[in-house]
C-alpha positions as CSV (number, residue, x, y, z in Angstrom):
1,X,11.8,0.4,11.4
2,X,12.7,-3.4,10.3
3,X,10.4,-6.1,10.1
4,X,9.7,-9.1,7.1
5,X,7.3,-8.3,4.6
6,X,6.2,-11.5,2.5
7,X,6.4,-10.5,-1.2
8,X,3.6,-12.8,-3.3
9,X,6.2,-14.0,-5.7
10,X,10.2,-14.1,-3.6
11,X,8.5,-14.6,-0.2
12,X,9.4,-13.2,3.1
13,X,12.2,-10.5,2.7
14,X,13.7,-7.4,5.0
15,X,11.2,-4.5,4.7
16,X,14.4,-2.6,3.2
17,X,13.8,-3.9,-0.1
18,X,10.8,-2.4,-0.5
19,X,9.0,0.8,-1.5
20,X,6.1,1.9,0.6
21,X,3.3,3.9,-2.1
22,X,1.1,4.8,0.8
23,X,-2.7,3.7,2.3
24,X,-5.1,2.4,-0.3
25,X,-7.3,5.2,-1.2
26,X,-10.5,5.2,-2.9
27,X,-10.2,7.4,-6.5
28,X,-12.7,10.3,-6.8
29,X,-15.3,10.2,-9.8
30,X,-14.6,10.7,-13.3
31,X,-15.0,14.6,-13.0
32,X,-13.6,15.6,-9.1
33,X,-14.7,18.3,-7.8
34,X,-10.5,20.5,-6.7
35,X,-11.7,19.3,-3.1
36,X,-12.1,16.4,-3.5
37,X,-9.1,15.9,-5.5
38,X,-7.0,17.8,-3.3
39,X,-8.1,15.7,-0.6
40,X,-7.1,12.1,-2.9
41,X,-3.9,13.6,-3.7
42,X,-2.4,15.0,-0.2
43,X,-4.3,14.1,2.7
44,X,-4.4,10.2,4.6
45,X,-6.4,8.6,7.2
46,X,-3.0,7.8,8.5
47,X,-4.7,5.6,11.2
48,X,-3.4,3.6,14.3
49,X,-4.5,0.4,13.5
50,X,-4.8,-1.5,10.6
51,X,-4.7,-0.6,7.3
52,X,-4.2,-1.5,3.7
53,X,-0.9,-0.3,1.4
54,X,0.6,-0.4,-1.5
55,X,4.0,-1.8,-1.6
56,X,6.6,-2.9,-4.4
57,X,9.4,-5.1,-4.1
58,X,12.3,-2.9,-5.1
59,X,15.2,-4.6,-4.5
60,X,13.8,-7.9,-5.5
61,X,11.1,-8.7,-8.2
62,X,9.8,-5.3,-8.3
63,X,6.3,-6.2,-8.3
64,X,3.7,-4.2,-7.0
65,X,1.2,-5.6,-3.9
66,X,-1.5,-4.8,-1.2
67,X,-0.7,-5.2,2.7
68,X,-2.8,-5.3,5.2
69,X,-0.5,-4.1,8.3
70,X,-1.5,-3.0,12.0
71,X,0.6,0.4,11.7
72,X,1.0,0.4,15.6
73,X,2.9,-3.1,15.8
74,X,3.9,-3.7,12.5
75,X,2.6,-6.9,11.9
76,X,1.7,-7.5,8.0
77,X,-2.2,-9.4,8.7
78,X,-2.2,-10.2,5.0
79,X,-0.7,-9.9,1.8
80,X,-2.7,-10.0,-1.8
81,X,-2.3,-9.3,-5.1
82,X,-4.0,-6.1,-6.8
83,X,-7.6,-6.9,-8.7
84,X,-7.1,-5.6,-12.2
85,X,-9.0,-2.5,-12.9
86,X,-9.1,-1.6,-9.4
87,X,-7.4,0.8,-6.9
88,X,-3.9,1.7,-8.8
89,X,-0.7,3.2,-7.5
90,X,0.0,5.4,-10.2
């Protein structure tokens, strides 16, 4: 797989200097049910299409950002920085 990813803060760059975290996920309440925990930790839409993901610029700035990328072409739609208090990798 090689295509350019557009980091926020170096610009575009090889996708080989960065680290995919996975499809933006939406956290489970304060006190999860194991379902539905077990369901936010190992299972993904893993769509066909377009989706949102968490990347970080390993090789380069190593800051963390959202892309919006049509998983079937490749093509990053949009890149954004994380809101604060919302959706984290970790």
């Amino acid at each position: 797989m090689s295509f350019l990813l557009s980091c926020p803060f170096c610009g575009p760059r090889p996708v080989d200097e960065y680290a995919y975290f996975g499809e933006v996920t939406k956290r489970p309440g304060p006190s999860p049910t194991l379902r539905e925990l077990t369901d936010y930790v190992y299972f993904r839409d893993n769509v066909a299409g377009v989706q949102r993901e968490w990347w970080q610029h390993r090789s380069g700035c190593g800051e963390w950002f959202l892309a919006e990328r049509d998983t079937r072409t490749n093509e990053v739609l949009e890149v954004i920085l994380p809101e604060p208090g919302r959706n984290s990798p970790a």
